[in-house]
mmCIF file of the N, C-alpha and C atoms, coordinates in Angstrom:
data_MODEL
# 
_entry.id   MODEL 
# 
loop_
_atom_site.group_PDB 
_atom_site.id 
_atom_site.type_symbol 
_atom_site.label_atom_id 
_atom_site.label_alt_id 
_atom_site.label_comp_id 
_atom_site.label_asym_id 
_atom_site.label_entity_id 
_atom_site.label_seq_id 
_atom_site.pdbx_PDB_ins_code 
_atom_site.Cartn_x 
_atom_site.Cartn_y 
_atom_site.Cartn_z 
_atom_site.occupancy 
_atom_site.B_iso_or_equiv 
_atom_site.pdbx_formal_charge 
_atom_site.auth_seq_id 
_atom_site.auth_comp_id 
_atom_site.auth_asym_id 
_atom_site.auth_atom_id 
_atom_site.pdbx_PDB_model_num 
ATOM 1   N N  . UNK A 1 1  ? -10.291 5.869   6.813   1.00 0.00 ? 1  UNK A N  1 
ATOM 2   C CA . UNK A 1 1  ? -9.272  5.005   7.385   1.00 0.00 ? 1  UNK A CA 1 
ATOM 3   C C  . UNK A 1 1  ? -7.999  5.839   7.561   1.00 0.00 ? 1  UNK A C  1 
ATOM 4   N N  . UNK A 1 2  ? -7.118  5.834   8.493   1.00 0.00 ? 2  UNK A N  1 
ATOM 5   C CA . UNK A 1 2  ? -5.870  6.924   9.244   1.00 0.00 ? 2  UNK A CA 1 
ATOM 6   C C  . UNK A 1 2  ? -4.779  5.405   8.655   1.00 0.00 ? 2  UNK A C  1 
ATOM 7   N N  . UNK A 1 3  ? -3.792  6.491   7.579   1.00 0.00 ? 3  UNK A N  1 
ATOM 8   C CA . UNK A 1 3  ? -3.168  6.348   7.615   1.00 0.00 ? 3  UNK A CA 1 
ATOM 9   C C  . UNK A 1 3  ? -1.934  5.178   8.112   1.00 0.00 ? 3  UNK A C  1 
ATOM 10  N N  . UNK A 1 4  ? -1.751  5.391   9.649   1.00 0.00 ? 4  UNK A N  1 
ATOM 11  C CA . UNK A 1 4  ? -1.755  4.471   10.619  1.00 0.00 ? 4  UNK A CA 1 
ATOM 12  C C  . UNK A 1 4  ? -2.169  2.782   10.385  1.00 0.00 ? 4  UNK A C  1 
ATOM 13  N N  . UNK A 1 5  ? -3.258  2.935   10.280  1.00 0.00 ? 5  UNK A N  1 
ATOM 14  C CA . UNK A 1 5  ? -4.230  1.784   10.251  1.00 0.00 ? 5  UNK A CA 1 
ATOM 15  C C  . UNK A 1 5  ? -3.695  0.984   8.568   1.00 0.00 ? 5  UNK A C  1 
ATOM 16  N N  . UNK A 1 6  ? -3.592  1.708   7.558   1.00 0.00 ? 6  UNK A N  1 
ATOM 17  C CA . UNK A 1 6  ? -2.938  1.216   6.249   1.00 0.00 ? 6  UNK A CA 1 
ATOM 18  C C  . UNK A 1 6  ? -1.829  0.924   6.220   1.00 0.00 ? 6  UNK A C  1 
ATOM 19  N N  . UNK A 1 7  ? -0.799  1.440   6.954   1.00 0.00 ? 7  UNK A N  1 
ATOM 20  C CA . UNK A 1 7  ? 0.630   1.387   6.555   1.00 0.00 ? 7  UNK A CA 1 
ATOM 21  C C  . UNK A 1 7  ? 1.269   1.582   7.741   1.00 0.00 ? 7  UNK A C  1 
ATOM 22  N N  . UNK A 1 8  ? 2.192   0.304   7.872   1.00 0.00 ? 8  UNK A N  1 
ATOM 23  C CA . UNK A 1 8  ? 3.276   0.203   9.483   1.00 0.00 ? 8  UNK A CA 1 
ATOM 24  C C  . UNK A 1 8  ? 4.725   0.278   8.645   1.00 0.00 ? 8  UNK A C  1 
ATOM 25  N N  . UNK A 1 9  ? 5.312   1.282   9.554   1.00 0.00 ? 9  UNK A N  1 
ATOM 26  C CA . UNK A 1 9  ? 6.662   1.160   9.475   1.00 0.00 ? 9  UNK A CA 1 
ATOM 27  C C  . UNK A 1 9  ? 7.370   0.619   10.845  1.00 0.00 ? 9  UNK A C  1 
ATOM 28  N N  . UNK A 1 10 ? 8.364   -0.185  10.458  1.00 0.00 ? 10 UNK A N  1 
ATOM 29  C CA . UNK A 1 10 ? 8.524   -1.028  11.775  1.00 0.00 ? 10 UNK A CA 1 
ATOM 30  C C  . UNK A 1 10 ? 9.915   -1.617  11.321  1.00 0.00 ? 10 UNK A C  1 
ATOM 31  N N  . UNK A 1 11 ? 11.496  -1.165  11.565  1.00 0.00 ? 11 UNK A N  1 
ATOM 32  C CA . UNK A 1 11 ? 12.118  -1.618  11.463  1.00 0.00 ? 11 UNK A CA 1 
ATOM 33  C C  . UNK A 1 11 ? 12.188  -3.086  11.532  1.00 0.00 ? 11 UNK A C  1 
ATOM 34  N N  . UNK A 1 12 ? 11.350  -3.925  12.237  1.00 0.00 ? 12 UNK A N  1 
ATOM 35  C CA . UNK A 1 12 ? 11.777  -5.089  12.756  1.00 0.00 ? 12 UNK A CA 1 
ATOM 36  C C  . UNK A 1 12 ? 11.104  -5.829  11.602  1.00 0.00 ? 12 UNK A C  1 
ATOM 37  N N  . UNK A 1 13 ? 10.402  -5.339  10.629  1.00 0.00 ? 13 UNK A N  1 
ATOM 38  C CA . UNK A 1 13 ? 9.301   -5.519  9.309   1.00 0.00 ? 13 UNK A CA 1 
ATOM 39  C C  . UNK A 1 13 ? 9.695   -5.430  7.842   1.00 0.00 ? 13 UNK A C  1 
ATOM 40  N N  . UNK A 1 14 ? 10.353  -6.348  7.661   1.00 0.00 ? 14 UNK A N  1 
ATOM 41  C CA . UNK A 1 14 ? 11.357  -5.773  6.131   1.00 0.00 ? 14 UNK A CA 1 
ATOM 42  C C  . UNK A 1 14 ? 11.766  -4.213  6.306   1.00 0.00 ? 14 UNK A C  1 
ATOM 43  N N  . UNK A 1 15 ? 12.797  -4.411  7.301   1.00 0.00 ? 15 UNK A N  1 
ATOM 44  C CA . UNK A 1 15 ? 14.284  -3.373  7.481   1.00 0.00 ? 15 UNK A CA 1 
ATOM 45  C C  . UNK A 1 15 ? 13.271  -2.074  7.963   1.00 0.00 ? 15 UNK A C  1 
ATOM 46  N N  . UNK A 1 16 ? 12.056  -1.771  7.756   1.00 0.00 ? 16 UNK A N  1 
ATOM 47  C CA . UNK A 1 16 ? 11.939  -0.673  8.101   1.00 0.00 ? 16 UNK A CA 1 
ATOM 48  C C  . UNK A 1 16 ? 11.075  -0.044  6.751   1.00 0.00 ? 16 UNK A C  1 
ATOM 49  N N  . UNK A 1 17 ? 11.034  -0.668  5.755   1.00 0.00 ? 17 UNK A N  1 
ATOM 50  C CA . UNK A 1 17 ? 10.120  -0.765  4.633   1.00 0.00 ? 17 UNK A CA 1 
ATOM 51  C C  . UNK A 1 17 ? 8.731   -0.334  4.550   1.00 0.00 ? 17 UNK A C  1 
ATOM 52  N N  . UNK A 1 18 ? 7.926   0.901   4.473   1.00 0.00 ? 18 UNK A N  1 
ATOM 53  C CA . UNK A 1 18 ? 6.434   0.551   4.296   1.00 0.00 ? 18 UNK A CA 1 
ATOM 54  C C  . UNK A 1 18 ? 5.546   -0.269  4.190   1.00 0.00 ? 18 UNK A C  1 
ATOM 55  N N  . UNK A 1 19 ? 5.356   -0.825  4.736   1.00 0.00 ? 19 UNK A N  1 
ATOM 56  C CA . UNK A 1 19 ? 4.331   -2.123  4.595   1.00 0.00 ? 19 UNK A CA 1 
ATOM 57  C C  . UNK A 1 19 ? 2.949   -2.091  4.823   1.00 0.00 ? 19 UNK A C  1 
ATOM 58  N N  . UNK A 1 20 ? 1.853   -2.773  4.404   1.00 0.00 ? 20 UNK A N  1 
ATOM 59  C CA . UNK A 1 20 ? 0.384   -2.670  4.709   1.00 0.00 ? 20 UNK A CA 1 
ATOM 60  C C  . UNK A 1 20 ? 0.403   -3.228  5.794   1.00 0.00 ? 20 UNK A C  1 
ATOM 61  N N  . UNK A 1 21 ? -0.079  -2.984  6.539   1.00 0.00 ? 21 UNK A N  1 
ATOM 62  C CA . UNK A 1 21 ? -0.655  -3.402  8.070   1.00 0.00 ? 21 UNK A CA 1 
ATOM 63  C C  . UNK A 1 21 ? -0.843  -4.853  8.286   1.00 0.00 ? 21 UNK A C  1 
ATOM 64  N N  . UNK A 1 22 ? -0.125  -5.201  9.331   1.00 0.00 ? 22 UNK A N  1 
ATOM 65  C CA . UNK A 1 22 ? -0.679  -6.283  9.381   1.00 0.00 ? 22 UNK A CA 1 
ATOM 66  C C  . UNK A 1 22 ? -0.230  -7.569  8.463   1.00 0.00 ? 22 UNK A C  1 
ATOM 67  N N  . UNK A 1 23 ? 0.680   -6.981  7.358   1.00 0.00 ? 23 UNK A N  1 
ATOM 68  C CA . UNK A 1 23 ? 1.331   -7.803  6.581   1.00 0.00 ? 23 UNK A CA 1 
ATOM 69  C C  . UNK A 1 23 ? 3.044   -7.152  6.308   1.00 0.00 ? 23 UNK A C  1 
ATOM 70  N N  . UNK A 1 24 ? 3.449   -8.263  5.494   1.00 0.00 ? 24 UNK A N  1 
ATOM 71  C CA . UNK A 1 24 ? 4.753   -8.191  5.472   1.00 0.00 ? 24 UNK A CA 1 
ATOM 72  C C  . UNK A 1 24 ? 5.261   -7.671  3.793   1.00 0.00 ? 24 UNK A C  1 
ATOM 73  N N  . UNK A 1 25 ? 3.966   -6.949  2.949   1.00 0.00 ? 25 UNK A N  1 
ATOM 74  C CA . UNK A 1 25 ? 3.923   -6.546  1.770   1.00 0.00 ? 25 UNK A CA 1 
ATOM 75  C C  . UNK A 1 25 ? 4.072   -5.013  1.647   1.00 0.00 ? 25 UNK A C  1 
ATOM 76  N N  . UNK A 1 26 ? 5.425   -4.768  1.000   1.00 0.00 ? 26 UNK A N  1 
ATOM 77  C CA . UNK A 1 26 ? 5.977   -3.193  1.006   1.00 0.00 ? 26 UNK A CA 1 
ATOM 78  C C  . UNK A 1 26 ? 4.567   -2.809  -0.244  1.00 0.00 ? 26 UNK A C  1 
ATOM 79  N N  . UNK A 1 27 ? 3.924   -1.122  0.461   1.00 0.00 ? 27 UNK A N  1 
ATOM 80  C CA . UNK A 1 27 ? 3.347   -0.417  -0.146  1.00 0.00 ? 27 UNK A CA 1 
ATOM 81  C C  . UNK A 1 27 ? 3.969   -0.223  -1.687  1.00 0.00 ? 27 UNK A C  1 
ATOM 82  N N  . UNK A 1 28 ? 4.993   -0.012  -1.665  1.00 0.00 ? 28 UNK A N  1 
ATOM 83  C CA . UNK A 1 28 ? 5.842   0.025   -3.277  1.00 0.00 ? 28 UNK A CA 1 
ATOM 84  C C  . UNK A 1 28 ? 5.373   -1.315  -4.132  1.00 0.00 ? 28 UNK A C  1 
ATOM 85  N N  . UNK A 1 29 ? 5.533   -1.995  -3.569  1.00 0.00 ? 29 UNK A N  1 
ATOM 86  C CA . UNK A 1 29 ? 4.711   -3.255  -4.678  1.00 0.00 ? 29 UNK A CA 1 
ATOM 87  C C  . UNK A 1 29 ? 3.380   -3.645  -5.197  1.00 0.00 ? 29 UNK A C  1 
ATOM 88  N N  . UNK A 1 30 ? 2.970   -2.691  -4.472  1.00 0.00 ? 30 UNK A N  1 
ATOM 89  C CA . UNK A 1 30 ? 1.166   -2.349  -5.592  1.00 0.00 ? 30 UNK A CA 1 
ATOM 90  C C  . UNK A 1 30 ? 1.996   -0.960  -6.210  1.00 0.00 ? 30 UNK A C  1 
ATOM 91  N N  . UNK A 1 31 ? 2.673   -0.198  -5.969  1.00 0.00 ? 31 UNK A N  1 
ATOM 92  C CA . UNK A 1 31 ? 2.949   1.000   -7.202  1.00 0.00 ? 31 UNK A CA 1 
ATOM 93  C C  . UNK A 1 31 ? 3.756   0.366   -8.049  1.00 0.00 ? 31 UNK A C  1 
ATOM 94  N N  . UNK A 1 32 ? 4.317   -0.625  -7.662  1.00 0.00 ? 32 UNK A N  1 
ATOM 95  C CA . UNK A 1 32 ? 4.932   -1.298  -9.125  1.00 0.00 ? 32 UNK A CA 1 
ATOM 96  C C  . UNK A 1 32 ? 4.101   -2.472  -10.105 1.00 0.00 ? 32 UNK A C  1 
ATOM 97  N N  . UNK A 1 33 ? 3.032   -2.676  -9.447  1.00 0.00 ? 33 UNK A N  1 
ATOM 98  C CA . UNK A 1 33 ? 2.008   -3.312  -10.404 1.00 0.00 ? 33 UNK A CA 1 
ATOM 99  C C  . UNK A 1 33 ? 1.485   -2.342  -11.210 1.00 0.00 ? 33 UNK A C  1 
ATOM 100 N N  . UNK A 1 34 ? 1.137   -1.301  -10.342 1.00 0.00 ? 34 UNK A N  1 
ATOM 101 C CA . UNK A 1 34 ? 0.052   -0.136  -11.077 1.00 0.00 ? 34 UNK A CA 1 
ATOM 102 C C  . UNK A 1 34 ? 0.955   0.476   -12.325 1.00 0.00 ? 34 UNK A C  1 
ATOM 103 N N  . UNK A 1 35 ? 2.475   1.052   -12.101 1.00 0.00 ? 35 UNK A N  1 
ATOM 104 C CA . UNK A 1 35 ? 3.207   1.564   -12.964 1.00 0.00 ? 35 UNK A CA 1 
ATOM 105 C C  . UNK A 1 35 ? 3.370   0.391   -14.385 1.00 0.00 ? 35 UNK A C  1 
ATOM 106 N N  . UNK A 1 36 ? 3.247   -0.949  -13.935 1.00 0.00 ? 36 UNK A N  1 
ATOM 107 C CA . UNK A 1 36 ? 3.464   -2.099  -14.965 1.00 0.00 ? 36 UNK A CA 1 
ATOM 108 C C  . UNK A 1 36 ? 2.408   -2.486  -15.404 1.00 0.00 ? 36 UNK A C  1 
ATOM 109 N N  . UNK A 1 37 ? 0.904   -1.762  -15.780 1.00 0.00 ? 37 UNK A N  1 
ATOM 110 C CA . UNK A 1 37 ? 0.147   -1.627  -15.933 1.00 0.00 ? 37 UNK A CA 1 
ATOM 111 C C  . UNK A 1 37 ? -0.855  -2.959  -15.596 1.00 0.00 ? 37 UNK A C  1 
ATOM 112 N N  . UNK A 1 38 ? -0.508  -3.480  -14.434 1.00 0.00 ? 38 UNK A N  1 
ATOM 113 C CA . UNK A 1 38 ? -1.198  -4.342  -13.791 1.00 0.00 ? 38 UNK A CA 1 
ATOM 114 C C  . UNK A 1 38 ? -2.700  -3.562  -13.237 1.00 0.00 ? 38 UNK A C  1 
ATOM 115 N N  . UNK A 1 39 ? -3.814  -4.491  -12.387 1.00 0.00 ? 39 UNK A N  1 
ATOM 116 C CA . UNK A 1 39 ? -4.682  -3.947  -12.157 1.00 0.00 ? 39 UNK A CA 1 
ATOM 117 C C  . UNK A 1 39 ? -4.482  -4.486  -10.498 1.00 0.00 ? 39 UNK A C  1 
ATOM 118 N N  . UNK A 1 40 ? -5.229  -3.829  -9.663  1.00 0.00 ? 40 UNK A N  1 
ATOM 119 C CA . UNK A 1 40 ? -5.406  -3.775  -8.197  1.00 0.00 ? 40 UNK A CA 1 
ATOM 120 C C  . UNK A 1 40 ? -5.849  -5.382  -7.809  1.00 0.00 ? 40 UNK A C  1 
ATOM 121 N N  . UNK A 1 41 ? -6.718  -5.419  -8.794  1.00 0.00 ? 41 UNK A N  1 
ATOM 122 C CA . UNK A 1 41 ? -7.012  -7.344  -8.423  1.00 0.00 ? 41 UNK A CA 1 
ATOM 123 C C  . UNK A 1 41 ? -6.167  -8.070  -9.064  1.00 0.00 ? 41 UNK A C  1 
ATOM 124 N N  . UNK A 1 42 ? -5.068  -7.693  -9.793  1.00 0.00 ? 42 UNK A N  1 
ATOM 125 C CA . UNK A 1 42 ? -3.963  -8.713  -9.790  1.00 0.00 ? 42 UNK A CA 1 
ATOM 126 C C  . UNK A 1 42 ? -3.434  -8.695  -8.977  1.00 0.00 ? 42 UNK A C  1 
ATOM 127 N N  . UNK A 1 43 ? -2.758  -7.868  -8.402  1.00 0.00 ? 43 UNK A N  1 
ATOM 128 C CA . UNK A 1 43 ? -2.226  -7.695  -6.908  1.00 0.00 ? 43 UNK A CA 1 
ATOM 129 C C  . UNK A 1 43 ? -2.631  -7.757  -5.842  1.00 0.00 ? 43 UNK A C  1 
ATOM 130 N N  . UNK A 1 44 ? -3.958  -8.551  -5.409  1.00 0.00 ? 44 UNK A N  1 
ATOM 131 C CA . UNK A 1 44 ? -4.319  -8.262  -4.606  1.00 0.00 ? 44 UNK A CA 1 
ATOM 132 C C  . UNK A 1 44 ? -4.900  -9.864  -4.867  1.00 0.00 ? 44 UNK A C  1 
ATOM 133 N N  . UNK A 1 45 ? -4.900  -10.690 -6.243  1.00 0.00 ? 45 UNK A N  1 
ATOM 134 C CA . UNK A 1 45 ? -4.206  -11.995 -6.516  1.00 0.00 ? 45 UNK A CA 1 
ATOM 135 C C  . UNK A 1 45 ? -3.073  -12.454 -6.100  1.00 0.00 ? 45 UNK A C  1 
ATOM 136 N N  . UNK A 1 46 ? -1.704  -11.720 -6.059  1.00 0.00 ? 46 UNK A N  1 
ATOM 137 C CA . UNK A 1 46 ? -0.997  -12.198 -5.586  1.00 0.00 ? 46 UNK A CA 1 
ATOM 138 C C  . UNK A 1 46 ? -0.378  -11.883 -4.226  1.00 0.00 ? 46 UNK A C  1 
ATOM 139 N N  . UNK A 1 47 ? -1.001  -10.897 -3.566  1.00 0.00 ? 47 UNK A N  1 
ATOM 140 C CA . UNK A 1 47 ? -0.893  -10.506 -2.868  1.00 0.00 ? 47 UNK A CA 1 
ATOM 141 C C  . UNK A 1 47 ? -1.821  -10.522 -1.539  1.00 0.00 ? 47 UNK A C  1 
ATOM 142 N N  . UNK A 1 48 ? -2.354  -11.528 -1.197  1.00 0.00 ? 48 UNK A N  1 
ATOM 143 C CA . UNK A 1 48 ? -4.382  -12.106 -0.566  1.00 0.00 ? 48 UNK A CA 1 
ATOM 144 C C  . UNK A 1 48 ? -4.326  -11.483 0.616   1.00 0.00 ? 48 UNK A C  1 
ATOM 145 N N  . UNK A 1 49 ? -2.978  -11.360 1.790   1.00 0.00 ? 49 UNK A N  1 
ATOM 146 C CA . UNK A 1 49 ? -2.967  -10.815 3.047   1.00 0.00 ? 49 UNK A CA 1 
ATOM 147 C C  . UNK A 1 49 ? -3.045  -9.563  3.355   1.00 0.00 ? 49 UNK A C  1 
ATOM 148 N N  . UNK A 1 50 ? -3.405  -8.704  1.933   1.00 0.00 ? 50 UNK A N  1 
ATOM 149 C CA . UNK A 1 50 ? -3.468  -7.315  1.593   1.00 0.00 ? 50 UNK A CA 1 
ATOM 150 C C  . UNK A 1 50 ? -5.074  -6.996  1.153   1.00 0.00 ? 50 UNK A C  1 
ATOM 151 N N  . UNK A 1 51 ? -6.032  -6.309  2.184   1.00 0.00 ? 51 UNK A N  1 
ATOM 152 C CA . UNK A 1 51 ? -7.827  -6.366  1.497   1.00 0.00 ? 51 UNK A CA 1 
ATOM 153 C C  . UNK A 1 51 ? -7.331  -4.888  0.745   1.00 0.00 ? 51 UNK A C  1 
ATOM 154 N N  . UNK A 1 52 ? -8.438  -5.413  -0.229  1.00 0.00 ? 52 UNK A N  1 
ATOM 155 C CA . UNK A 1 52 ? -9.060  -4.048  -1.184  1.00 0.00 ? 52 UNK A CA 1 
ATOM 156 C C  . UNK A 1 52 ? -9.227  -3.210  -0.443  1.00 0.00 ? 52 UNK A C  1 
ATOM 157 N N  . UNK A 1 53 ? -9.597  -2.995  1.000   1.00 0.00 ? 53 UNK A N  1 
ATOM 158 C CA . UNK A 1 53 ? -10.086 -2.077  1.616   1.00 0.00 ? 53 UNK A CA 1 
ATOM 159 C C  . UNK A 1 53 ? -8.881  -1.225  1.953   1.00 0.00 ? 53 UNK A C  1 
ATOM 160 N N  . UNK A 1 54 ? -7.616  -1.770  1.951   1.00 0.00 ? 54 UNK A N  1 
ATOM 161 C CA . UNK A 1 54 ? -6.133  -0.992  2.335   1.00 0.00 ? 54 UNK A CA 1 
ATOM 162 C C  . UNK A 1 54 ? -5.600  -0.675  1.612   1.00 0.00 ? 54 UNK A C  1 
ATOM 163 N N  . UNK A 1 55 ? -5.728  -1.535  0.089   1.00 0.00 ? 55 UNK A N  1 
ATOM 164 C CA . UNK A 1 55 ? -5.354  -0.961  -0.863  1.00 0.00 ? 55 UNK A CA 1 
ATOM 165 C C  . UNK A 1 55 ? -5.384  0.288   -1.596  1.00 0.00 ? 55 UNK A C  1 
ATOM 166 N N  . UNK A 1 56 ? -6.850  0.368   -1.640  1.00 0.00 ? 56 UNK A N  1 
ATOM 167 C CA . UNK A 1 56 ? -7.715  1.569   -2.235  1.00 0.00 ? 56 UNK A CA 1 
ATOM 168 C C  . UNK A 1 56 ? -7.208  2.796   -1.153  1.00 0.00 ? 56 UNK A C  1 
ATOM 169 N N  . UNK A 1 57 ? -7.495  2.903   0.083   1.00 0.00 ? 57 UNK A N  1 
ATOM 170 C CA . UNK A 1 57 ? -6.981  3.593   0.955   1.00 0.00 ? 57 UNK A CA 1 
ATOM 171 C C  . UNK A 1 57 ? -5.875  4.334   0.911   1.00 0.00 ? 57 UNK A C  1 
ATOM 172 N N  . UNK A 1 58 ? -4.567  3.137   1.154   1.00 0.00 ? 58 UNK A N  1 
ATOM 173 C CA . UNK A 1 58 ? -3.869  3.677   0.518   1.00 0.00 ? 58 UNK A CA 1 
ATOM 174 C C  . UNK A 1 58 ? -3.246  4.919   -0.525  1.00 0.00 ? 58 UNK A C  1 
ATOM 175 N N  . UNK A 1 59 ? -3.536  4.259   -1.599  1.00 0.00 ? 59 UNK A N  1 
ATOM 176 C CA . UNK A 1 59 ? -4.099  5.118   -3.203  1.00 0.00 ? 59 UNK A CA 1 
ATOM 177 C C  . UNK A 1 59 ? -4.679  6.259   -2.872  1.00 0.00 ? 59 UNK A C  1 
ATOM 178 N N  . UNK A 1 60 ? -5.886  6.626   -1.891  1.00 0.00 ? 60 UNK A N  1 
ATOM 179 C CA . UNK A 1 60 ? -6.859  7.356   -2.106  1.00 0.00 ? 60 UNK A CA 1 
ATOM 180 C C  . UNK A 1 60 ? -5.412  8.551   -0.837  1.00 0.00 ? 60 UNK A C  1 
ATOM 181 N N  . UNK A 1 61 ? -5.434  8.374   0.012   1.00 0.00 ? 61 UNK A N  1 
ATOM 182 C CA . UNK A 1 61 ? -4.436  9.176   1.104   1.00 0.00 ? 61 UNK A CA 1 
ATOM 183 C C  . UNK A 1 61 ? -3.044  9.514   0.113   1.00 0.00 ? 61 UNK A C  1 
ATOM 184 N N  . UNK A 1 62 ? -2.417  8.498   -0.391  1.00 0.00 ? 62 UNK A N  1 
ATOM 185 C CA . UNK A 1 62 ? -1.413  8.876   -1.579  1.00 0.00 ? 62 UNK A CA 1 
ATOM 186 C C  . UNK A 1 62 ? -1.405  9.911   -2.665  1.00 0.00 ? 62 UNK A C  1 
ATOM 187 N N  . UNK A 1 63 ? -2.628  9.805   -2.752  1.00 0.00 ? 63 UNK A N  1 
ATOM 188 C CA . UNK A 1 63 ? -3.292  11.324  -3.902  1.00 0.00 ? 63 UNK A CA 1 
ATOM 189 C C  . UNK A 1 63 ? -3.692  12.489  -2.886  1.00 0.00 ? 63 UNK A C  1 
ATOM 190 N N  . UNK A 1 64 ? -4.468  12.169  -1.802  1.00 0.00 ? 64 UNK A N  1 
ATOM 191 C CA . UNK A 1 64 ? -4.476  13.123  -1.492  1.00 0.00 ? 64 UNK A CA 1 
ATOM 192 C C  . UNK A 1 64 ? -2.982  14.033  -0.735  1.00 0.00 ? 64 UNK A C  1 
ATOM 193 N N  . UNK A 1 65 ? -2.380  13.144  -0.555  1.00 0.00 ? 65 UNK A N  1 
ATOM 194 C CA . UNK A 1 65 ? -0.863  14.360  0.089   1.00 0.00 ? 65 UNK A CA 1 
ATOM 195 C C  . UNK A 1 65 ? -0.511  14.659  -0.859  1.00 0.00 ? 65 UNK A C  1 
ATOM 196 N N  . UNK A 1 66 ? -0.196  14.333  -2.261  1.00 0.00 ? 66 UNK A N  1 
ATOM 197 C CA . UNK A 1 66 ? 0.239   14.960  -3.164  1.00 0.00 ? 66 UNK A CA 1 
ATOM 198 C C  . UNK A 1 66 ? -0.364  15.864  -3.960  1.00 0.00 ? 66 UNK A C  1 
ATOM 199 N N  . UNK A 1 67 ? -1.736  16.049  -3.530  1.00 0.00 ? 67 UNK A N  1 
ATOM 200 C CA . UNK A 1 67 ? -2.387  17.443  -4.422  1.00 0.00 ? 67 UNK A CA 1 
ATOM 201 C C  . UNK A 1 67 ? -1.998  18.196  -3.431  1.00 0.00 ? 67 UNK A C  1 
ATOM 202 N N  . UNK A 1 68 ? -1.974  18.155  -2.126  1.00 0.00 ? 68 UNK A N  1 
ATOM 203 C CA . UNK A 1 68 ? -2.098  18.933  -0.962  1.00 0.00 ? 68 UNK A CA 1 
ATOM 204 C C  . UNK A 1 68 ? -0.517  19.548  -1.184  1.00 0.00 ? 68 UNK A C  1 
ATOM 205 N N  . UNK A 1 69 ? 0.004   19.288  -1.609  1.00 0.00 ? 69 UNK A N  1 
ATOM 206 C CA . UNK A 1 69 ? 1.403   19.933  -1.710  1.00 0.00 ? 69 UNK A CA 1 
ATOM 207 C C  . UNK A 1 69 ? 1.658   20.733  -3.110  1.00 0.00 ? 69 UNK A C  1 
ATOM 208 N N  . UNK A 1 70 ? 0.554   19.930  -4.194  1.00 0.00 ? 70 UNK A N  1 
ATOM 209 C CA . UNK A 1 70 ? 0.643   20.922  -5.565  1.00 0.00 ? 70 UNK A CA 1 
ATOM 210 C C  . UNK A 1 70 ? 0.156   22.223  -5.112  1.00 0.00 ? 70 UNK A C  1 
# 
């Protein structure tokens, strides 16, 4: 899954905020479940307009740019 397809930035979209596609839920608010030692299906409990499938994605592209730069 590209990037793209997970995550819209779109001024006109909460100010310009990262958001999952297709929804109006900033990417930062599953890293603040995960850091608050929440799990992906709590957030994704409170969060329903967001699939596992973008989530994980996400996560998985998020790790990978950051090894790619270690």
């Amino acid at each position: 899954m590209n990037i793209q397809t997970v995550v819209k930035i779109d001024p006109e979209i909460m100010s310009g905020e990262p958001c999952f596609a297709g929804t109006r839920v900033p990417v930062r608010t599953l890293l603040d479940y995960i850091e608050g030692g929440d799990t992906i299906d709590e957030f994704l409990e409170q969060y329903p307009t967001v699939s596992r499938q973008h989530a994980i994605a996400f996560l998985e592209q998020a790790g990978e740019r950051l090894l790619a730069t270690a």
